[in-house]
Steps between C-alpha positions, in 0.01 A plus 500: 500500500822573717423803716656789441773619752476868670855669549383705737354271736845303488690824590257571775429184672844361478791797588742226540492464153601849426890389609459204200691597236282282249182704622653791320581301174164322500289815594602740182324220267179525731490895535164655596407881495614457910771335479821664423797354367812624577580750219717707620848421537702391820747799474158767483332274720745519789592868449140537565476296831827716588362802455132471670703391841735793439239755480285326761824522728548860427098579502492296874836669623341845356164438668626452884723836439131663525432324862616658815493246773302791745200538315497099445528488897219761534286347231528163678384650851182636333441193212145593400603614144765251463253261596223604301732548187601117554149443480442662117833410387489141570129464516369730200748402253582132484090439498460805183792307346260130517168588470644725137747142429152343556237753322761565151550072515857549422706215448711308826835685433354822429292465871797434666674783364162731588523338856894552550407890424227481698703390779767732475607745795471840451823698317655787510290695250258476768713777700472732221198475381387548891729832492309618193154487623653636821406177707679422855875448370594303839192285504614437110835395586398261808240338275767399207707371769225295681370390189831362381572345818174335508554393161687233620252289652185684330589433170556120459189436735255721246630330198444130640143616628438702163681184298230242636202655301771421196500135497784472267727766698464323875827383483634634196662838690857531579392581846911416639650770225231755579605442863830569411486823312294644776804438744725631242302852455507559893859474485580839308235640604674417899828640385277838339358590831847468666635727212202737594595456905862565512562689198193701433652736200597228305093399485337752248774425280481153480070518480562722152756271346233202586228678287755573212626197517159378524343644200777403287525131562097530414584619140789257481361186640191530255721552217725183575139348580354610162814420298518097654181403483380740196137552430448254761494813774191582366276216715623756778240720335233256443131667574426355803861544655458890427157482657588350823799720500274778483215416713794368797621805631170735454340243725836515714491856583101562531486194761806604672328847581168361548614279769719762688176723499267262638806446778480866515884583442560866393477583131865547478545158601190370286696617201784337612373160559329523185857555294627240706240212414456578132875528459724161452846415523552441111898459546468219731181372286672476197824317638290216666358468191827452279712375762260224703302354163699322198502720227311226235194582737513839599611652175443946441256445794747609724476834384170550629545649805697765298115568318343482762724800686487671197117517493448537920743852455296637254150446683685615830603778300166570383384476863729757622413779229148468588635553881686817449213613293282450762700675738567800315170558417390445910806736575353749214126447651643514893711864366226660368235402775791661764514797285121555495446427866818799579333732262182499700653514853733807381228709341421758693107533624285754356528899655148559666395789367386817763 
């Protein structure tokens, strides 16, 4: 009996073959429930690429308007949270992102898509959520910027070291276009801190129209997304995907403050390293994902980064109601205690009596 071929394992063990144009026509006869064929049509599909490296552009350009090139100088003469924030980011996350690949036994393509998140610098939401639970905003800032520096080198070494307990993925990653969109992201994100340097009011202007901007290519990507490929977007939402999505940045943010306790940084800069390591840079996940892997392969997948920050906003959300409640009840506590201890000191003593 003739054996019967994998699709898959052709895609992944042989990217050369993803330039062959007869791949494509011999692969949508042999689809499996991984491997995507390209539905969507060249017009949507390139407005798509477009628009993820516009808004990445803008989100980069928008991100070093936030960093002033003094506190990056002071943060680098006194590196023990920059260093120790390396440490979670690029040491917490990447190994959460295997050992849940490994534990859920998802499929090769949806591993390397886990791994790419997993590897992902810290973004911009980062900065804001660290403002919210009233972290250290300048430690916050440095960190992005360190992490998407080291990103560069960081990143493609995790995902070969990750990628060789994936025998079909060892050299099935575009490790050259990954490369390449790294360099491309420091770029704007050069040109923002210049912007931020030399013309300073021109900065919180450009941060707000990189959120808007932001949140509306979300809702306008997913919809081109959801209109190409059709009720193919929903193996985005597959069980274990939401899981791991889930279970990602919760372990993100409690290591990330465990480990800047136990290297006894102040709280204010627990919380911030904690934001820092449980929060990725979806933008620049998502375009890796549509722009570095053929689209026959990669499929809705790319849109799970977008999931993934979804899902890592609302637990950091949840994390910083329970902060502020926890504060205003100390505060309350701390008030009335002070109020107490005045009363007593201001009564006046008892009159002896003759």
């Amino acid at each position: 009996m003739a054996a019967t071929m994998d699709p898959t394992a052709d895609l992944l063990s042989d990217p050369e073959s993803w330039l062959s144009e007869s791949f494509w026509l011999n692969s949508t006869a042999a689809n499996t429930s991984d491997v995507y064929t390209p539905l969507m049509s060249p017009v949507i599909n390139k407005t798509i690429n477009i628009s993820l490296i516009v808004v990445l552009t803008i989100a980069m350009v928008s991100m070093g308007c936030t960093m002033e090139v003094s506190k990056i100088k002071h943060h680098m003469m006194k590196p023990k949270g920059v260093a120790i924030a390396a440490l979670a980011q690029y040491g917490v996350m990447p190994l959460t992102a295997f050992c849940l690949a490994k534990a859920f036994q998802l499929s090769e393509i949806r591993a390397v898509v886990v791994l790419i998140c997993g590897c992902c610098p810290g973004g911009s939401l980062s900065n804001i959520l660290a403002l919210a639970i009233r972290g250290d905003m300048n430690l916050s800032i440095v960190m992005t910027c360190c992490s998407t520096v080291l990103a560069l080198g960081m990143m493609p070494l995790l995902l070969y070291a990750y990628c060789q307990g994936f025998p079909e993925l060892r050299d099935s990653v575009p490790y050259v276009e990954i490369i390449i969109s790294l360099v491309m992201i420091l770029i704007p994100c050069g040109v923002g801190i210049l912007i931020n340097y030399y013309r300073p009011q021109y900065s919180k202007t450009i941060t707000k129209a990189g959120i808007i901007i932001l949140m509306i290519a979300v809702v306008v990507i997913a919809s081109l997304t959801s209109i190409g490929v059709g009720g193919s977007i929903l193996n985005v939402l597959a069980p274990p995907l939401m899981v791991v999505g889930a279970l990602m940045p919760l372990i993100g943010y409690t290591f990330g403050y465990v480990i800047s306790a136990l290297f006894r940084l102040k709280r204010s800069e627990c919380r911030t390293v904690a934001m820092e390591t449980g929060c990725q840079n979806i933008q620049l996940c998502s375009t890796i994902l549509k722009v570095a892997f053929p689209q026959a392969l990669i499929g809705p997948l790319f849109l799970f980064p977008i999931v993934y920050g979804c899902i890592q906003l609302m637990e950091a959300g949840v994390l910083i109601v329970l902060f502020r409640c926890h504060q205003w009840f100390t505060r309350k506590e701390r008030e009335t205690y002070q109020k107490t201890e005045t009363g007593e000191k201001t009564e006046d003593p008892p009159k002896e009596t003759p």
